[in-house]
OpenMM code with the backbone's topology and positions (N, CA, C; nanometers):
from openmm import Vec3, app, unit

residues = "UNK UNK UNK UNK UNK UNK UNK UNK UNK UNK UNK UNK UNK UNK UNK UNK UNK UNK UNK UNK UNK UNK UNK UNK UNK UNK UNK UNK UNK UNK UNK UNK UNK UNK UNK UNK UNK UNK UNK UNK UNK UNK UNK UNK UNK UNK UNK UNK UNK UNK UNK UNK UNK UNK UNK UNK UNK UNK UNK UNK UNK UNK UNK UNK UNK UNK UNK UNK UNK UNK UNK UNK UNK UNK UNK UNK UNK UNK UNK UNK UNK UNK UNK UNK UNK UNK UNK UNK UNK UNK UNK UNK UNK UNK UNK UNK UNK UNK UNK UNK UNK UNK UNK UNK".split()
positions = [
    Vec3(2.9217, 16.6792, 15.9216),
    Vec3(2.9557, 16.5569, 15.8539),
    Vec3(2.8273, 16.4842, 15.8156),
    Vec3(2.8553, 16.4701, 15.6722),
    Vec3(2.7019, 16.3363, 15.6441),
    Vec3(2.7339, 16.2267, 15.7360),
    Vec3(2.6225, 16.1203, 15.7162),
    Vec3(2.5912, 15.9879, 15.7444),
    Vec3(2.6601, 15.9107, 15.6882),
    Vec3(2.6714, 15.9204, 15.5601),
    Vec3(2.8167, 15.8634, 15.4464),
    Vec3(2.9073, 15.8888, 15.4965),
    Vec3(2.9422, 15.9854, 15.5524),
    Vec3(3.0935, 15.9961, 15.5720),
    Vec3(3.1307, 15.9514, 15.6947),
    Vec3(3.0482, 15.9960, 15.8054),
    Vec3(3.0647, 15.9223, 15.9226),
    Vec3(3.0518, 15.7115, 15.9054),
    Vec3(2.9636, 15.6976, 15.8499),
    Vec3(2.9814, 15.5256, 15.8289),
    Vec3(3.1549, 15.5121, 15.7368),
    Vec3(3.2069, 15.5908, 15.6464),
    Vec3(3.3417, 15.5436, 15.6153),
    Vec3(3.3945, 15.5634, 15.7074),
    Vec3(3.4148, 15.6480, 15.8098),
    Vec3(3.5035, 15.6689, 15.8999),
    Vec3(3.5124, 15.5155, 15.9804),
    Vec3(3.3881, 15.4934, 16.0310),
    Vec3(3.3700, 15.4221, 16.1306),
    Vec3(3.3852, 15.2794, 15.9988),
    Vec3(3.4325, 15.2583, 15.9195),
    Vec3(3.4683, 15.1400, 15.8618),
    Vec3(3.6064, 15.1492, 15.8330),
    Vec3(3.6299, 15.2274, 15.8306),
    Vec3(3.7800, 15.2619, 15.8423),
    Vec3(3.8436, 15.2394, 15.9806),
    Vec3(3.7563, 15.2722, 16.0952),
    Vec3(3.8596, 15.2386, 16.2177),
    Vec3(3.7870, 15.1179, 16.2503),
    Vec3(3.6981, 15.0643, 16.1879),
    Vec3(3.6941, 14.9255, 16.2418),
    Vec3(3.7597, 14.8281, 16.1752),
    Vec3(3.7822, 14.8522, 16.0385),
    Vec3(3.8716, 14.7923, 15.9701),
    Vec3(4.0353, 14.7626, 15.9943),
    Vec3(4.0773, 14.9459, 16.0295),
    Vec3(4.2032, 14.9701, 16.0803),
    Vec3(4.2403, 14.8712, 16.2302),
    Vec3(4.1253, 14.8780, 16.2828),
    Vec3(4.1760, 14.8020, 16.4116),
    Vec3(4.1639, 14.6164, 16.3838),
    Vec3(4.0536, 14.5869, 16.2984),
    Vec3(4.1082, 14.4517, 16.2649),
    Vec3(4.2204, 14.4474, 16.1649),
    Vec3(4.2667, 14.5015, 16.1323),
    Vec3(4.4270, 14.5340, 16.0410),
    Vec3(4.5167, 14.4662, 16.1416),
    Vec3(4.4993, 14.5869, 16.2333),
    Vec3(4.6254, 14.5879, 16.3686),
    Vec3(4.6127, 14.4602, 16.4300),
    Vec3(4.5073, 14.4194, 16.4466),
    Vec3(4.4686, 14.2799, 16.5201),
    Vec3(4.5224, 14.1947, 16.4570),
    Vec3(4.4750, 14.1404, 16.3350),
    Vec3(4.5480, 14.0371, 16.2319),
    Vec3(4.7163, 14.0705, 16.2385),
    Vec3(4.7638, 14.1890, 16.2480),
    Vec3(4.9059, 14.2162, 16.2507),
    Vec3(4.9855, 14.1432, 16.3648),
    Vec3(4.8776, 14.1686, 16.4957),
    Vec3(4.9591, 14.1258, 16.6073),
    Vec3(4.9544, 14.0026, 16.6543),
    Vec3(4.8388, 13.8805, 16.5822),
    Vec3(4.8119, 13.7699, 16.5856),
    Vec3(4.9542, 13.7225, 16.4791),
    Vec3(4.9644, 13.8261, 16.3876),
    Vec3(5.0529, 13.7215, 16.3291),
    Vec3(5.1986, 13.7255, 16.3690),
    Vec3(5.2045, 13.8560, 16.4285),
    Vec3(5.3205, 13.8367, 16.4945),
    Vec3(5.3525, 13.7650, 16.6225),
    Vec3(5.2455, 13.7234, 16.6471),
    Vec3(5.2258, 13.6226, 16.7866),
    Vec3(5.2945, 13.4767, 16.7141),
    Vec3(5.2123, 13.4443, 16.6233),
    Vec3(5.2139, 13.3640, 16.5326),
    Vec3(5.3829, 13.2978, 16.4961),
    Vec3(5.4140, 13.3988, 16.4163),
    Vec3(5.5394, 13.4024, 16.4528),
    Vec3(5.6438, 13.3423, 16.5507),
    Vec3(5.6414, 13.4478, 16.6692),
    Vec3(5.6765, 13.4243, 16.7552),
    Vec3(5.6877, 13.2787, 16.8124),
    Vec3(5.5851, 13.2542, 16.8224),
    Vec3(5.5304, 13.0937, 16.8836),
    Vec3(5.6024, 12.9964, 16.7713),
    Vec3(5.6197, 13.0508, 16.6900),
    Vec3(5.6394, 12.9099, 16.5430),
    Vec3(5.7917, 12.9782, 16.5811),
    Vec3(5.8735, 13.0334, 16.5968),
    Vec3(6.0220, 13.0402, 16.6293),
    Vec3(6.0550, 12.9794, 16.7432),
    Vec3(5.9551, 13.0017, 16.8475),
    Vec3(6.0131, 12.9539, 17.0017),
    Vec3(6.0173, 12.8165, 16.9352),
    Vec3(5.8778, 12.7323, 16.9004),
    Vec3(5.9147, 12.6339, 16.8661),
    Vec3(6.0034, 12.5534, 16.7891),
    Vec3(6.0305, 12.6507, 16.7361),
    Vec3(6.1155, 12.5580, 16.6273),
    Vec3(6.2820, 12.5550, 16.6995),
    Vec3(6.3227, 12.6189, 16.7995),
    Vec3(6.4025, 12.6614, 16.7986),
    Vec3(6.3904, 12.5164, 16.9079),
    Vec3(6.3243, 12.5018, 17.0582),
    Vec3(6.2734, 12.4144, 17.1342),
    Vec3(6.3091, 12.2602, 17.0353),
    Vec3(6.2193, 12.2540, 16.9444),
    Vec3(6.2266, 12.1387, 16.8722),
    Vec3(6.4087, 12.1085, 16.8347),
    Vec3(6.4498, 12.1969, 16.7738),
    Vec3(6.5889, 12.2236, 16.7234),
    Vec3(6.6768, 12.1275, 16.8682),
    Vec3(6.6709, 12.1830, 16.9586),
    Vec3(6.7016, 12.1800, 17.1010),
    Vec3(6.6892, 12.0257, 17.1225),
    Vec3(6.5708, 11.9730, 17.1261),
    Vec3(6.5784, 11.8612, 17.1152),
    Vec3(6.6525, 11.7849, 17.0750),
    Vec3(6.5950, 11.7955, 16.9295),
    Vec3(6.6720, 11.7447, 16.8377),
    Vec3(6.7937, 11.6566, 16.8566),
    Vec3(6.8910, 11.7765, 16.8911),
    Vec3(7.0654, 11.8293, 16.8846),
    Vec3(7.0413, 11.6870, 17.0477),
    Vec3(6.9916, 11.7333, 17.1578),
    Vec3(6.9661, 11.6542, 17.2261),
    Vec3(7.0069, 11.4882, 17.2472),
    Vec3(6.8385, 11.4595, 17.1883),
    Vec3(6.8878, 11.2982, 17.1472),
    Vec3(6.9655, 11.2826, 17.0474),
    Vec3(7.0084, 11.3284, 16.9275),
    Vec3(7.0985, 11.3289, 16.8100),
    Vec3(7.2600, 11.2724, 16.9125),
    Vec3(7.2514, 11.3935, 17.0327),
    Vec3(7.3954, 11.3706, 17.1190),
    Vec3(7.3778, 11.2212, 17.1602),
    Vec3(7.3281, 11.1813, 17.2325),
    Vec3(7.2740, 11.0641, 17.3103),
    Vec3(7.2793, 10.9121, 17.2262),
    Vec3(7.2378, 10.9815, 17.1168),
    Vec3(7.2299, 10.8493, 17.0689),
    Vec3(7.3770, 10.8664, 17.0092),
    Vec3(7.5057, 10.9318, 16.9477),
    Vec3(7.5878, 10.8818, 16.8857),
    Vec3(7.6728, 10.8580, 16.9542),
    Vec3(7.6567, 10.8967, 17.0908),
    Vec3(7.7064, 10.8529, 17.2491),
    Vec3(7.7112, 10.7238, 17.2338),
    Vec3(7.6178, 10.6710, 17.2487),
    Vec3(7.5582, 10.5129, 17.2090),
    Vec3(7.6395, 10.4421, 17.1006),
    Vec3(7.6373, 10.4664, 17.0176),
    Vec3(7.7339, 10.4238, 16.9023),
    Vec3(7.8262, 10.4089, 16.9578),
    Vec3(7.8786, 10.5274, 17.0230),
    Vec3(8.0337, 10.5376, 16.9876),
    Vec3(8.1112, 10.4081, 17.1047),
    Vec3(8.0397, 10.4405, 17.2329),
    Vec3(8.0298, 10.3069, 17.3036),
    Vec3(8.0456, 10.2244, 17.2881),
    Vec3(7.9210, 10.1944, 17.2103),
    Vec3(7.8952, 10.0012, 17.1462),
    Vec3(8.0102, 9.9946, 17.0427),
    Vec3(8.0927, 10.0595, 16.9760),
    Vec3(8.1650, 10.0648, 16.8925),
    Vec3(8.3139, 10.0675, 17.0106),
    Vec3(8.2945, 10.1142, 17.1195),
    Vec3(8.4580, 10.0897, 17.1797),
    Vec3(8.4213, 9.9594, 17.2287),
    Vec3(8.3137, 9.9412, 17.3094),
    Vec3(8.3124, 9.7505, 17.3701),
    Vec3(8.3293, 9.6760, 17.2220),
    Vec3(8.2925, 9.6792, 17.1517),
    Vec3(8.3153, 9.5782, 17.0028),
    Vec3(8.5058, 9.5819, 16.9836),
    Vec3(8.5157, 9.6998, 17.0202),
    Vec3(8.7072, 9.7234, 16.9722),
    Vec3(8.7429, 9.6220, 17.1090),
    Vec3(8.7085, 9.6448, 17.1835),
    Vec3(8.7743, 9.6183, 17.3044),
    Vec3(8.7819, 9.4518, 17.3119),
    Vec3(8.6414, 9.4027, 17.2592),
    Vec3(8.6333, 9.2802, 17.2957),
    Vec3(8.7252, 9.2156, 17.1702),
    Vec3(8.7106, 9.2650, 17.0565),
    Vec3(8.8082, 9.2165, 16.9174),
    Vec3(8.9833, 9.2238, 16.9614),
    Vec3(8.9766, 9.2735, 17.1110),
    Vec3(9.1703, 9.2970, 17.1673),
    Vec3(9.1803, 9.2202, 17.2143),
    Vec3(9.0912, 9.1816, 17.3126),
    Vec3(9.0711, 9.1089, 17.4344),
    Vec3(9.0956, 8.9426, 17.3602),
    Vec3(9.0138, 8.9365, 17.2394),
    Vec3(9.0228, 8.7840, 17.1685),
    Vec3(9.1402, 8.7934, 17.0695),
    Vec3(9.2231, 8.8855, 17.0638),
    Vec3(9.3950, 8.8831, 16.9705),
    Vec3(9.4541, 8.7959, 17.0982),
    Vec3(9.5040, 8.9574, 17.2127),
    Vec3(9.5621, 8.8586, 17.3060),
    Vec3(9.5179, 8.7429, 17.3313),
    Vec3(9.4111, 8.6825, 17.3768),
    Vec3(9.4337, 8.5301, 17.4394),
    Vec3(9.4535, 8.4517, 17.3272),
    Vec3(9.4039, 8.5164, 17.1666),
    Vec3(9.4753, 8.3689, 17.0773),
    Vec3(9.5883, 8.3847, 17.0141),
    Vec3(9.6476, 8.4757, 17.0919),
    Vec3(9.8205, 8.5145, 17.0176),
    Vec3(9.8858, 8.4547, 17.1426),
    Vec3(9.8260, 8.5001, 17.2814),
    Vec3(9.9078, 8.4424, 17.4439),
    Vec3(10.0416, 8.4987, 17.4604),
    Vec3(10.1169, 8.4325, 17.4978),
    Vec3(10.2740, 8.4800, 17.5805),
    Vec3(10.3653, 8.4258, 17.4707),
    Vec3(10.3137, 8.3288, 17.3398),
    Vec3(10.4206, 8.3306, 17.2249),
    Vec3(10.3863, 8.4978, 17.1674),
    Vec3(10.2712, 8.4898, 17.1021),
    Vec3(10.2700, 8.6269, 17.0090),
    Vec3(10.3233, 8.7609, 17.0988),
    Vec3(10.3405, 8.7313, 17.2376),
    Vec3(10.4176, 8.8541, 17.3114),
    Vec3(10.5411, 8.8410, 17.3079),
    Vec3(10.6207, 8.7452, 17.3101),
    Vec3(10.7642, 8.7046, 17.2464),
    Vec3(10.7957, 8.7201, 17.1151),
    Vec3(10.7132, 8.7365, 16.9986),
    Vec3(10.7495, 8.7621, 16.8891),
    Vec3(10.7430, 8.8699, 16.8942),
    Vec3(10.6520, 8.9479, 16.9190),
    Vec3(10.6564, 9.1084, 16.9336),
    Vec3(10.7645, 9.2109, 17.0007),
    Vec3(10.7746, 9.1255, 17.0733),
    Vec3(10.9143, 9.1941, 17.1676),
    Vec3(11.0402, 9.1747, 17.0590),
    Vec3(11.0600, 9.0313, 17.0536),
    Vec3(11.1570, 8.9735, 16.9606),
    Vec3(11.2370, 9.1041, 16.7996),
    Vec3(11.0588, 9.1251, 16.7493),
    Vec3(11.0368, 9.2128, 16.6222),
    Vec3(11.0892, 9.3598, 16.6326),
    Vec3(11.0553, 9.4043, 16.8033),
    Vec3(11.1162, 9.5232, 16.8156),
    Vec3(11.2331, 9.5430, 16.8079),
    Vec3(11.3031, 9.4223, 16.8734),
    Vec3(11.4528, 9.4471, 16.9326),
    Vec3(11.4905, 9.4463, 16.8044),
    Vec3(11.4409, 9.3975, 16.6919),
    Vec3(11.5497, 9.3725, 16.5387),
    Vec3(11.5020, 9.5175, 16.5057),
    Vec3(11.3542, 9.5648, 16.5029),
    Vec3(11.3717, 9.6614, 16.4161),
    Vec3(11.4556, 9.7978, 16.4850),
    Vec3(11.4543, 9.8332, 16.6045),
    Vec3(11.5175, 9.9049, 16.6963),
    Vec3(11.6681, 9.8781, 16.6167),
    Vec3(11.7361, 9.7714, 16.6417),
    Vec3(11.8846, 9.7466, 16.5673),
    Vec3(11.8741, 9.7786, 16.4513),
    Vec3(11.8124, 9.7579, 16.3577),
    Vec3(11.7832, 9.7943, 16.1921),
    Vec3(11.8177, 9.9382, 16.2209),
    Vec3(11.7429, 10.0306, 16.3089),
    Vec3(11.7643, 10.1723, 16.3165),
    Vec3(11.8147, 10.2208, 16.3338),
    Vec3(11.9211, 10.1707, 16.4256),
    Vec3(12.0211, 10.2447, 16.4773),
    Vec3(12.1714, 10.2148, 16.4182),
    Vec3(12.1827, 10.0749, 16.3235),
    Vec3(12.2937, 10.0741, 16.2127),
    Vec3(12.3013, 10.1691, 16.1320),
    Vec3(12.4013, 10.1827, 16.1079),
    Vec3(12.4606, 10.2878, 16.0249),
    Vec3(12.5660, 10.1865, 15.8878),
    Vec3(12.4823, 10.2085, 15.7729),
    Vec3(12.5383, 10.1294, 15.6507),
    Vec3(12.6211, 10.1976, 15.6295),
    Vec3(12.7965, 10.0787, 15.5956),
    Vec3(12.9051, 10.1756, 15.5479),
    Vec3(12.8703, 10.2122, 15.3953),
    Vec3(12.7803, 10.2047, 15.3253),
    Vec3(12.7399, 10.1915, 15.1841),
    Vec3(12.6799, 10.3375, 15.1799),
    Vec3(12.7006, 10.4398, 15.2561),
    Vec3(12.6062, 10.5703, 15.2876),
    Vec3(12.6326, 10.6114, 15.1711),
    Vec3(12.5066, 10.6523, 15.0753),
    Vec3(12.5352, 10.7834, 14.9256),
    Vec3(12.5466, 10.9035, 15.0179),
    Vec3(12.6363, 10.9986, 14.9806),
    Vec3(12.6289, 11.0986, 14.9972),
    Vec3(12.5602, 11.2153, 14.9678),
    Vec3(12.4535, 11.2513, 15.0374),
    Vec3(12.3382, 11.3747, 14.9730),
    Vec3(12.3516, 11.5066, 14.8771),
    Vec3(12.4958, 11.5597, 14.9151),
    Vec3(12.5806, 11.6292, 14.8060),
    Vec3(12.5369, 11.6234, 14.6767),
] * unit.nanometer
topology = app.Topology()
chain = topology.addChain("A")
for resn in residues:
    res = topology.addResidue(resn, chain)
    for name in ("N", "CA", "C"):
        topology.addAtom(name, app.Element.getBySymbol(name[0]), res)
């Protein structure tokens, strides 16, 4: 073998092996940028839960307290009308009009 040919060789496997190197950095690379993203993702989903937790909360005490201020400014009349309203519509329902069309 010449001197020429032996220096391509030997640029060839030094080349070939920084090839492989850059290959496996980038598949490291990779790797690391998926774990993360996936980690981050994780998060994410995380506080995303937490906080609409939060909402949903502050959104039942707001319902709750908007009930809490019907009853005491409706009291034990607006519970007598309500009762009152059922008993008619309950009777409304259960009459039977002699005026029935026939579906025929």
């Amino acid at each position: 073998m010449t001197a020429s040919r032996l220096r391509q060789l030997a640029h060839r496997a030094i080349w070939g092996l920084k090839l492989q190197d850059a290959l496996f950095r980038l598949r490291e690379v990779a790797t690391r940028f998926w774990l993360f993203t996936f980690v981050g993702m994780v998060l994410f989903g995380i506080i995303y839960y937490r906080h609409a937790q939060n909402e949903l909360s502050a959104q039942r005490n707001q319902l709750s307290a908007r009930q809490r201020a019907v009853a005491a400014a409706a009291g034990q009349a607006g519970f007598a009308l309500r009762d009152k309203l059922e008993a008619w519509v309950l009777q409304l329902a259960t009459a039977t009009p002699s005026g029935r069309v026939p579906l025929t």
